[in-house]
Structures are given as structure tokens and as C-alpha cells.
C-alpha positions as CSV (number, residue, x, y, z in Angstrom):
1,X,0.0,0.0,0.0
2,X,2.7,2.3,0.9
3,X,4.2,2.1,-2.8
4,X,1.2,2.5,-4.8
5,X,0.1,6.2,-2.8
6,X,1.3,8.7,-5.1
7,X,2.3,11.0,-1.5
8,X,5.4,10.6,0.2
9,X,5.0,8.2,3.6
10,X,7.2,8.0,6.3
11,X,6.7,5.9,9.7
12,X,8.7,6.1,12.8
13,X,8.7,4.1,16.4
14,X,7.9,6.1,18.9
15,X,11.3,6.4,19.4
16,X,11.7,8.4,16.4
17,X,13.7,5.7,14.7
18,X,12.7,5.5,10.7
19,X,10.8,1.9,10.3
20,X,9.7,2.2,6.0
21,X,8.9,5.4,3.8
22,X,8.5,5.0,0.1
23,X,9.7,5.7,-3.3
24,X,7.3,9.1,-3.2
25,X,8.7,10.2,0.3
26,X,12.2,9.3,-0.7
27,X,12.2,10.6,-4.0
28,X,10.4,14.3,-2.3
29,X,13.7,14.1,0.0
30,X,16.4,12.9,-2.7
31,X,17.7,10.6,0.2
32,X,19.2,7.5,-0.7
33,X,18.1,5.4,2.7
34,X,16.9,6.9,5.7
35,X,19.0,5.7,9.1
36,X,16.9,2.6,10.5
37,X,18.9,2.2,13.5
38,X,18.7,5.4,15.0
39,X,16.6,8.1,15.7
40,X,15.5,11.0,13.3
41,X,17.7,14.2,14.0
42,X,15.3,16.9,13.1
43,X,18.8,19.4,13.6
44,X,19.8,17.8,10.3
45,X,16.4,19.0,8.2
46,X,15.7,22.3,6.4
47,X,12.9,24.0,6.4
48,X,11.0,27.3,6.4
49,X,7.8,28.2,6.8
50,X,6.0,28.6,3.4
51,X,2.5,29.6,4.9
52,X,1.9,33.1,4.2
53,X,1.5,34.0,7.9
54,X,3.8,36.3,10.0
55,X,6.5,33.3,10.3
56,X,7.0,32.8,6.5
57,X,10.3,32.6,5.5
58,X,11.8,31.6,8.7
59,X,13.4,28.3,9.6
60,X,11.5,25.6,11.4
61,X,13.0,24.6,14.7
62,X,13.7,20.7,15.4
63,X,10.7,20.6,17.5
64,X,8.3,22.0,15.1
65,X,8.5,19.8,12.3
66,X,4.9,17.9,12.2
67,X,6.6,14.0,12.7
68,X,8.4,15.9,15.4
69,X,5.1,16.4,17.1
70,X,3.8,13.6,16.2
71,X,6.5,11.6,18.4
72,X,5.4,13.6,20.9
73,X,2.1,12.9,20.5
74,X,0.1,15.4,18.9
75,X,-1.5,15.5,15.2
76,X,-0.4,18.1,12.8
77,X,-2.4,18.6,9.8
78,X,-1.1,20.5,6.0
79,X,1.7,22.4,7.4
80,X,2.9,24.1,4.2
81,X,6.5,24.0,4.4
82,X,9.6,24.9,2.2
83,X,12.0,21.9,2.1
84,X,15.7,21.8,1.5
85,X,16.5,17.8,0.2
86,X,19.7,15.5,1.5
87,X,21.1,14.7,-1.2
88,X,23.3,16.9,-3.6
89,X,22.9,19.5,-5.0
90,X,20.4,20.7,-2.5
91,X,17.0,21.0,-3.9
92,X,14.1,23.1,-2.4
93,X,10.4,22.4,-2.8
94,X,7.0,23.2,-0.9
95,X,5.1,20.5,0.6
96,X,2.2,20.2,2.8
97,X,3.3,18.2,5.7
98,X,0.5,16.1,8.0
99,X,2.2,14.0,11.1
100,X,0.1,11.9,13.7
101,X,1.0,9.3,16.1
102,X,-0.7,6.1,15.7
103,X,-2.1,4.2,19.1
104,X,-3.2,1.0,20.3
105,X,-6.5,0.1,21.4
106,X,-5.0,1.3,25.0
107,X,-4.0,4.8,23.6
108,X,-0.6,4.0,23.7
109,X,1.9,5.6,20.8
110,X,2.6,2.6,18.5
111,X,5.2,0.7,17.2
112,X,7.1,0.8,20.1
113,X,10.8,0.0,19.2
């Protein structure tokens, strides 16, 4: 299912630790492989806000990046972003960005690494 959505798709533990994405979400990011074996280091990713609002233009900080709240538990919904990609030559593009943790019948944030 994850290859034939024509949006990029990334899932993380609740750790923050990369589990699958696919060819959409790593083509959008021109990364080769994500890191499975650690966790995500939102330092490392570029981005500004592409909304319009007051804070266009500026960076995003680690914490605000929507999978970034979604590890911590809340849902973030088309947060129109500006993206710088991994690989070389840096590319930018605009996305819209949606992030939610997924839980258990208990609540719980699921998978748990």
C-alpha cells in the first residue's frame, strides 16, 4: 500500500527511529536510505515556513516539524512547508506536511521500538 500512494510516507517508532517510507517520500527528500537504526535528528532537516502567515520565510526549529510532534504525541495537519532535500545539490520544494502518532486500542503511541 505504501508504494502504490502517489504522497510521500514515512513511519517512525515512537522512538523516532525510521521503520519504512517509500519511493514518493524518498524521491520528495532525494535521500538514498533513511537511518533505521537510529533516531531522526530533526537538527539535520531544512525548512521554512512557506504559509503566508507572520512566520513565512523563517526556519523551522527541530521541535516544530509535524513528525516531530507527532512523536510527541500530537496531530499536525497541511503544514505548508519549504524543504531543502539530503542529497546533492540541494533542492528546495514546498510541501504540505500532515504527522500523527498512531495508538493502540490502550492509547498508547505505537510501534514501540
Amino acid at each position: 500500500m505504501l508504494e502504490a500512494a502517489p504522497v510521500g510516507i514515512m513511519m517512525a517508532d515512537a522512538d523516532g527511529t525510521a521503520l519504512e517510507s517509500n519511493a514518493a517520500h524518498d524521491a520528495l527528500w532525494s535521500r538514498r536510505a533513511l537511518r533505521k537504526t537510529v533516531p531522526l535528528d530533526f537538527s539535520e532537516w531544512k525548512g521554512w515556513w512557506a504559509d503566508g502567515s507572520a512566520r513565512h520565510g523563517q526556519p523551522l526549529a527541530p521541535g516544530e516539524w509535524p513528525l516531530a510532534q507527532a512523536l510527541r504525541g500530537e496531530s499536525r495537519a497541511n503544514a505548508l512547508i519549504e524543504i531543502e532535500t539530503f542529497d546533492l545539490p540541494h533542492l528546495r520544494r514546498v510541501v504540505v506536511c500532515s504527522a500523527a502518532p498512531i495508538r493502540d486500542r490502550r492509547g498508547k503511541c505505537w510501534p514501540r521500538s
